[in-house]
C-alpha positions as CSV (number, residue, x, y, z in Angstrom):
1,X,0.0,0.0,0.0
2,X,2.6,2.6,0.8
3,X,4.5,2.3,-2.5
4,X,1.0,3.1,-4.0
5,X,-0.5,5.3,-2.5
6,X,1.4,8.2,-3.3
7,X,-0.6,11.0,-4.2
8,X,-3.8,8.9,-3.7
9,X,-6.6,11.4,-2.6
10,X,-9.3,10.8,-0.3
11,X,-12.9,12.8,0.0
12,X,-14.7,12.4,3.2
13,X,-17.9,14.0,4.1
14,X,-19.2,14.6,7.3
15,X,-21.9,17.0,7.8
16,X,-22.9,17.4,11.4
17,X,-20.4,18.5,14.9
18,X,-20.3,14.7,15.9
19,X,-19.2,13.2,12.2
20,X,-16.3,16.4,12.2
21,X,-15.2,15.1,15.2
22,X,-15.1,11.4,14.4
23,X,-14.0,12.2,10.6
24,X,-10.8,14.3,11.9
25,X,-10.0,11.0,14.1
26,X,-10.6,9.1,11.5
27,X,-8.2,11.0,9.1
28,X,-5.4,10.8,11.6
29,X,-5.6,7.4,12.0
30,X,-5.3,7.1,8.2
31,X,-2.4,9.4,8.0
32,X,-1.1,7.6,10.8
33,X,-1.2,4.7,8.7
34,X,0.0,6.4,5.4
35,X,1.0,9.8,5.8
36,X,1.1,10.4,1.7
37,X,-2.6,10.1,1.5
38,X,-4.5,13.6,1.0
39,X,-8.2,14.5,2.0
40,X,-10.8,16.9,1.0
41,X,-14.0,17.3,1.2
42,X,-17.0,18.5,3.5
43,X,-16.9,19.5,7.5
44,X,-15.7,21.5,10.3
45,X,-12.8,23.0,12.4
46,X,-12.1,19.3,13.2
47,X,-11.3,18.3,9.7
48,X,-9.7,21.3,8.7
49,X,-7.6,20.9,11.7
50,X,-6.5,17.5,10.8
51,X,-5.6,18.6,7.4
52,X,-8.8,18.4,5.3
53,X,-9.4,20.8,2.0
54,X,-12.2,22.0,3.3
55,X,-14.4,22.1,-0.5
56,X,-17.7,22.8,1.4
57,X,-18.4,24.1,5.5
58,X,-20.5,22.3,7.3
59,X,-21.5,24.4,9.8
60,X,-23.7,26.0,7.5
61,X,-25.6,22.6,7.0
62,X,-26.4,21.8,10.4
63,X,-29.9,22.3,10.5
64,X,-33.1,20.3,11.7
65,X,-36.5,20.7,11.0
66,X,-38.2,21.6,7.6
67,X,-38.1,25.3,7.4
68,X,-34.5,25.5,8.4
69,X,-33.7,23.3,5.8
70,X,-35.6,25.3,3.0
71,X,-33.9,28.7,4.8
72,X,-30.3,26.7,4.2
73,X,-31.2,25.2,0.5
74,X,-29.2,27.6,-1.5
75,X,-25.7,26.2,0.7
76,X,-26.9,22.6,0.8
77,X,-26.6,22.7,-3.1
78,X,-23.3,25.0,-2.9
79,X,-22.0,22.1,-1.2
80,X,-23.3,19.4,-3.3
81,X,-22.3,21.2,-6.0
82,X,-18.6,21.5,-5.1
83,X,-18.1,18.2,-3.8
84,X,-20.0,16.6,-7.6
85,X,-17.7,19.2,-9.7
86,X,-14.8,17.8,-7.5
87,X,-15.1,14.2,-8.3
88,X,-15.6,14.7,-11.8
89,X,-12.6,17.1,-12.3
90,X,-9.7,15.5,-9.6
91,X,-11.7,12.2,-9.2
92,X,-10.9,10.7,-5.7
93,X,-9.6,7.5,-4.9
94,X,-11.7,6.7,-2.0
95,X,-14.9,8.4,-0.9
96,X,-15.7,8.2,2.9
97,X,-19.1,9.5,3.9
98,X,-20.1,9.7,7.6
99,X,-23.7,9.1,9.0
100,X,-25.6,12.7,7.0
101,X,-28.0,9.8,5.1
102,X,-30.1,12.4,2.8
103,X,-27.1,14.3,2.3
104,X,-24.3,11.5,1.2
105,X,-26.7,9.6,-0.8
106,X,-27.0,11.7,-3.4
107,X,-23.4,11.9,-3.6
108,X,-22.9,8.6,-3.6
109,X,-25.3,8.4,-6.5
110,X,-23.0,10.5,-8.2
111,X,-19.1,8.4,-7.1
112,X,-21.2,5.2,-8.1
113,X,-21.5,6.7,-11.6
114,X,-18.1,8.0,-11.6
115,X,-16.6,4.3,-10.5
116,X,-15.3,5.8,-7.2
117,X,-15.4,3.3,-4.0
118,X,-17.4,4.5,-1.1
119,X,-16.7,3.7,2.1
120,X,-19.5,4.4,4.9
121,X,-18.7,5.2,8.2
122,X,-21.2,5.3,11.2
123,X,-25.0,4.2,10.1
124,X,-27.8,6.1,9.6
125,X,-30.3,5.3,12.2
126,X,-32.2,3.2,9.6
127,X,-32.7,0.4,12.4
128,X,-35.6,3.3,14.2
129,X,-36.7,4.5,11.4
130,X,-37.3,3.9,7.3
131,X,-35.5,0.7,7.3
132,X,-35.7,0.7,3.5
133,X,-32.3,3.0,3.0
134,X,-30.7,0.2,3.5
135,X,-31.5,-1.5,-0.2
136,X,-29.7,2.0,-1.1
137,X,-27.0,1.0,1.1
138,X,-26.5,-2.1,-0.5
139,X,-26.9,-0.9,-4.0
140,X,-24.0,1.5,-3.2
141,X,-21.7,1.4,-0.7
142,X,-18.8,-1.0,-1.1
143,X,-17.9,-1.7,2.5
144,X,-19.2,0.0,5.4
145,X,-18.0,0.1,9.1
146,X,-21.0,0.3,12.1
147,X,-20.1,1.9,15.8
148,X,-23.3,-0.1,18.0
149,X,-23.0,-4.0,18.5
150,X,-26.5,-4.4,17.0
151,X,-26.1,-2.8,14.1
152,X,-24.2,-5.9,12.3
153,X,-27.3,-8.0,13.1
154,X,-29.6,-5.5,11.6
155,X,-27.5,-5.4,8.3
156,X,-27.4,-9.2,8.1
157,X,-31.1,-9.4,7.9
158,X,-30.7,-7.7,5.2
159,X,-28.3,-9.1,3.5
160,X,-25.1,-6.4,3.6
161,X,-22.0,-7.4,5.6
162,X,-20.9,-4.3,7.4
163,X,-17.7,-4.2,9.7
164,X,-18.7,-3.5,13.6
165,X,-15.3,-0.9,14.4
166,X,-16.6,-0.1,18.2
167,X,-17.5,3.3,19.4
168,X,-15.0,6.0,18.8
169,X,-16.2,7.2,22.0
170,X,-13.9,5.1,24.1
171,X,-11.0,6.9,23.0
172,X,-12.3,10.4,23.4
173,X,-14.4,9.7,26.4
174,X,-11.6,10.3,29.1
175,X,-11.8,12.7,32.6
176,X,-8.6,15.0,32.8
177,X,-9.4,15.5,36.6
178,X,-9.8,12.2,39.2
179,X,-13.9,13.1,40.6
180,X,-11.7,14.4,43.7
181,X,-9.4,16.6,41.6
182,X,-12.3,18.1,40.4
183,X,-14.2,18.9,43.3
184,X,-10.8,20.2,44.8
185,X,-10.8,22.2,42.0
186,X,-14.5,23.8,42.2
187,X,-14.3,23.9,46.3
188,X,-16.6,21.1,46.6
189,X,-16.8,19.0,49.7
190,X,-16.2,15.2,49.5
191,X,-19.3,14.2,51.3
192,X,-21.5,16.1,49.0
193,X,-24.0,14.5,46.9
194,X,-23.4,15.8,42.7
195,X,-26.0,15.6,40.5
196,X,-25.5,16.3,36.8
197,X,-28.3,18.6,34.5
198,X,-27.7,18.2,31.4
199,X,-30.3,19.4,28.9
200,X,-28.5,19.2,25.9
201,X,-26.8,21.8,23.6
202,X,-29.8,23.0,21.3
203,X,-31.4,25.9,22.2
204,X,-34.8,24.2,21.7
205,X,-33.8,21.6,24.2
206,X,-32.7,24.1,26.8
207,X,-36.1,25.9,26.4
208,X,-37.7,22.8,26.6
209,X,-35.9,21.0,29.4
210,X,-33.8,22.8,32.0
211,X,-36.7,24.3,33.7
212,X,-38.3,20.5,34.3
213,X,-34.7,19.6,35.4
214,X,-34.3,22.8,37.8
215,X,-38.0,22.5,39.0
216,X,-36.6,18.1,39.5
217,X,-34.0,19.8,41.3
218,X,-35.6,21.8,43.6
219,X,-37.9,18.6,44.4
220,X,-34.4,16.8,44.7
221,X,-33.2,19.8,47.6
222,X,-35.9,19.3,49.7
223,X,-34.5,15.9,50.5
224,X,-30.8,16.3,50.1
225,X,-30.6,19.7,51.0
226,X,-26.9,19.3,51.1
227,X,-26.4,18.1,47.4
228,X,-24.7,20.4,44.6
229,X,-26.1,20.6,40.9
230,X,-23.1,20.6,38.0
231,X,-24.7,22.3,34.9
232,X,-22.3,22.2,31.6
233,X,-22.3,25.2,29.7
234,X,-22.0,24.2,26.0
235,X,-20.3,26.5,23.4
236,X,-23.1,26.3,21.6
237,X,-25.5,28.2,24.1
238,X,-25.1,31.6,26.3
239,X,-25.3,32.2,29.8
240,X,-28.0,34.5,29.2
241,X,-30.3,31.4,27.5
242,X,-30.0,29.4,30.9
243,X,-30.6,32.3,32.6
244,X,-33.6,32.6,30.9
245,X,-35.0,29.6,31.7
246,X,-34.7,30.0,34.8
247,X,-31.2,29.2,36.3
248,X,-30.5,32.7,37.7
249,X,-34.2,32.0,39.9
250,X,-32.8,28.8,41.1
251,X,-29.5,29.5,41.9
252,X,-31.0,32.0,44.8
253,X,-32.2,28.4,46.4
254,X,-29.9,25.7,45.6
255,X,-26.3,25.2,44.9
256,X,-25.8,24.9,41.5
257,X,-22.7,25.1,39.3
258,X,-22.2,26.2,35.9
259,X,-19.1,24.5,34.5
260,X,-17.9,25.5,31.3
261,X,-14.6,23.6,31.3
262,X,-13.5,20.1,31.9
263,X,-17.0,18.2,30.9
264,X,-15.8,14.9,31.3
265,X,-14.4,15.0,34.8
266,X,-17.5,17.3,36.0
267,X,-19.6,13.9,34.2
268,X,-17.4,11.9,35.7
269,X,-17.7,13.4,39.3
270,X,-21.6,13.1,39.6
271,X,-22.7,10.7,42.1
272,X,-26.1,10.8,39.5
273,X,-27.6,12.9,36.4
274,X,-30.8,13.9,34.5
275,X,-29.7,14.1,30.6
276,X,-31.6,14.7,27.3
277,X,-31.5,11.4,25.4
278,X,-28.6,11.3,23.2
279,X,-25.0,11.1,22.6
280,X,-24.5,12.7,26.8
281,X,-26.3,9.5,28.1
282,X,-24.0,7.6,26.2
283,X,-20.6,9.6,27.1
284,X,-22.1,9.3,30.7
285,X,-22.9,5.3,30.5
286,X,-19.3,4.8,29.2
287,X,-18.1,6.6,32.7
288,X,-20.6,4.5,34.6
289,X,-22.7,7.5,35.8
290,X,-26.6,6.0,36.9
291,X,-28.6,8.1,34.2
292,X,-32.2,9.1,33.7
293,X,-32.8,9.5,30.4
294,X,-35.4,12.3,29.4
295,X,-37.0,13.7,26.8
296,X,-39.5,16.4,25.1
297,X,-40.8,17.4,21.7
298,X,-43.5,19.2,20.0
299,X,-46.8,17.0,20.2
300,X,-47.2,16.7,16.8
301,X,-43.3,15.4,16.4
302,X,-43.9,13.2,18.9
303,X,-47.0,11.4,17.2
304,X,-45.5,11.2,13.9
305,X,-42.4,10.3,15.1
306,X,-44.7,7.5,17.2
307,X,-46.0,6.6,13.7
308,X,-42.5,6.2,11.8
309,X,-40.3,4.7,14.5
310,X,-42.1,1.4,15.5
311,X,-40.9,-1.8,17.2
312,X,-38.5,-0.1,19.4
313,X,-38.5,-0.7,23.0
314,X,-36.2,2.1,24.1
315,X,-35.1,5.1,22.8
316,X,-32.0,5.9,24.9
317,X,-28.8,3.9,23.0
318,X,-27.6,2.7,26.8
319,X,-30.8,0.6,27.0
320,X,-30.9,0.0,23.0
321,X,-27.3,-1.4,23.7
322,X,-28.3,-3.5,26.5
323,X,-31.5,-4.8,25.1
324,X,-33.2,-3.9,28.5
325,X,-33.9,-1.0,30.7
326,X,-30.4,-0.3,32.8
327,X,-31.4,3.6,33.1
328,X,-34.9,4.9,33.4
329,X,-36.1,7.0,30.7
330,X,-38.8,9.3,30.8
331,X,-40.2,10.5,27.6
332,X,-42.9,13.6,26.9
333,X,-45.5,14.1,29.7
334,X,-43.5,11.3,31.8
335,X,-40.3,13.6,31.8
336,X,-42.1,15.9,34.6
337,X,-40.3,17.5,37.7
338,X,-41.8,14.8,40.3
339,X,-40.9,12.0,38.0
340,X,-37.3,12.8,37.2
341,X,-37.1,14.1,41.2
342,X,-38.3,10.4,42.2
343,X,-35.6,8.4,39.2
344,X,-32.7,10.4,40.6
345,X,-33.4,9.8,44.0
346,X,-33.4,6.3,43.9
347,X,-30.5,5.9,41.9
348,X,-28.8,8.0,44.9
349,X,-30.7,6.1,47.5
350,X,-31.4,2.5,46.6
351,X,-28.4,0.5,46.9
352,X,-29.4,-2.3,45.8
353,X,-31.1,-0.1,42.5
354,X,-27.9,1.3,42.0
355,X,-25.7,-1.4,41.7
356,X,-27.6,-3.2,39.1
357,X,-27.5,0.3,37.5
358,X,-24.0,0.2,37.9
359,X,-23.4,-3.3,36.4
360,X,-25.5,-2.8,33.5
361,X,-23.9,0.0,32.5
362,X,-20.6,-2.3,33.0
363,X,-22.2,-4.4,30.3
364,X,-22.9,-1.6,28.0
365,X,-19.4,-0.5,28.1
366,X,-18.0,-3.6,27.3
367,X,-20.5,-4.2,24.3
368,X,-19.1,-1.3,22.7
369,X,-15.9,-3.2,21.6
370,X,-13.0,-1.3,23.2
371,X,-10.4,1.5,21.9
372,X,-9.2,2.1,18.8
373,X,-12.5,2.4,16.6
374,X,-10.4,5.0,14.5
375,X,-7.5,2.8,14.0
376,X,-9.8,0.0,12.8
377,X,-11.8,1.9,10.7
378,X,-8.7,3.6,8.8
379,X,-7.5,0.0,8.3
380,X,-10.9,-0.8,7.0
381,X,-11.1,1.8,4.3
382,X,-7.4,1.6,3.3
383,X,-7.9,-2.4,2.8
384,X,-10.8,-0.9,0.3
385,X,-8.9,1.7,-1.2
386,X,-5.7,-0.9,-2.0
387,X,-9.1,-3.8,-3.3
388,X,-9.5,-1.5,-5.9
389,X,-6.5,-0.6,-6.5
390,X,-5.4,-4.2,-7.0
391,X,-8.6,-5.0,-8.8
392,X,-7.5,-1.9,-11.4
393,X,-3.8,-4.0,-12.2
């Protein structure tokens, strides 16, 4: 491979914060493996920071919801646009598209055509929700490496043999303090109770769910008057937003911390945590934090979402992992102040509770295959890119 490869190109395309991060990993790992290989393509600071010509900016396609989507058209086709003309002027030896499903399948409409391998990297949730992408899958991708220990299962049922890489998580999920460091650090006594808020980093989840999880909290004082709240302050939202929601009322009554540095040693700290569903209760299940799970949408998302995503039994990955319910999860109306109050409160509490908690989330961890998902997956889509070039002559 190396006495080959020189001058090779590679395109990757990631197009939300999580696939930057993973994509930029990925690319070291490749470059780690062949340091004459060079990458363009679509994403962030993270790829551009590992070395990525940056042909399109992904920042200005991270959008959700219908009218955003319309607001953003004109740069979603910029980008297509520049990545098609791309291919078809410097064609790539190797295409790597990450998770973005109604994004990177038109383009890899387009490499198909073009006879350019594509290599897939981190599903689409297309076990929730309209299974049928994965006929497209088949039809396109050449090889394809999963990150969730069900996922190869899933695939098989349907016929496409995918690589299971483990989550790249395990190598970025990693406290910089010891939970005693970090209390030393913040002036926090050893015998008091933590309790993680995390709402997530949207502004529509803030609005929608850090005054449930302060009004939780408050519930949660009255009982452990003693404890301390740790509430991260993500670089995507303001002071002012939490404020707004009521943190500035709250912190008149109860201790509660705003942390804006060290996120995985304030996670890792918490004796418990409320957390929107999503990649946090992951990161926390990998540092064996008990987790309730929560969740809160429009009603009329909710029901159509009730309507697409059928025969799943959980919607948090911890329990999706486990294939039962390690951490509560409250969804909608459930997700109220007494409810979340009562979850947390007996994962503090119950002993017995707790360290089943505790051992499931053991499980989970383990199921997630171990370090080195980057280093795996670079060797996966360099073994692809040297197949084709030994199928070539």
């Amino acid at each position: 491979m190396q006495e080959n490869a020189q001058g090779r190109e590679v395109m990757i395309v990631a197009g939300e914060a999580s696939g930057d991060l993973h994509g930029a990993r990925l690319v070291q790992a490749m470059l780690a493996l062949d340091p004459r290989l060079r990458f363009c393509g679509m994403g962030g600071r993270e790829l551009q920071g590992a070395g990525v010509e940056l042909l399109a900016d992904a920042a200005k396609l991270a959008v959700v919801g219908v009218m955003e989507v319309l607001g953003h058209l004109g740069d979603i086709l910029r980008a297509r646009r520049a990545l098609i003309e791309r291919m078809r002027t410097r064609r790539p030896d190797l295409l790597i598209l990450i998770d973005y499903p109604d994004f990177n399948f038109l383009l890899a409409k387009k490499a198909k055509k073009l006879g350019i391998p594509i290599f897939y990297y981190i599903s689409p949730q297309i076990w929730a929700w309209r299974s049928g992408r994965v006929r497209t899958i088949k039809r396109l991708v050449d090889r394809m490496a999963v990150i969730l220990p069900f996922e190869p299962a899933f695939y098989a049922r349907h016929g496409v043999e995918v690589d299971f890489v483990g989550h790249p998580l395990l190598d970025s999920v990693k406290p910089g303090l010891s939970p005693e460091a970090f209390r030393n650090r913040h002036g926090i006594e050893l015998d008091r109770p933590l309790i993680g808020l995390l709402p997530g980093s949207r502004r529509k989840e803030i609005a929608t769910l850090l005054p449930v999880f302060l009004a939780a909290a408050g519930l949660i004082g009255q009982k452990l008057p003693q404890a301390t709240f740790l509430l991260p302050l993500a670089p995507t939202i303001s002071r002012d937003l939490l404020d707004r929601h009521g943190l500035a009322a709250w912190q008149e009554r109860l201790d509660i911390r705003v942390i804006n540095e060290d996120r995985y040693a304030m996670m890792a700290a918490c004796d418990a945590a409320m957390a929107a569903s999503g990649t946090v209760v992951l990161e926390l299940g990998i540092l064996g934090i008990p987790t309730v799970a929560a969740y809160r949408m429009s009603p009329r998302t909710y029901w159509l979402g009730r309507l697409l995503i059928r025969g799943l039994r959980f919607f948090s990955l911890v329990n999706l992992i486990a294939e039962r319910e390690v951490i509560p999860e409250l969804l909608q109306d459930a997700a109220s102040p007494e409810q979340l109050a009562q979850a947390t409160l007996i994962m503090l509490q119950d002993d017995a509770k707790r360290q089943a908690m505790l051992t499931g989330l053991a499980e989970v961890r383990s199921r997630l295959g171990g370090p080195g998902a980057s280093r795996r997956t670079a060797a996966a889509a360099l073994d692809l890119l040297e197949a084709r070039r030994m199928s070539r002559g």
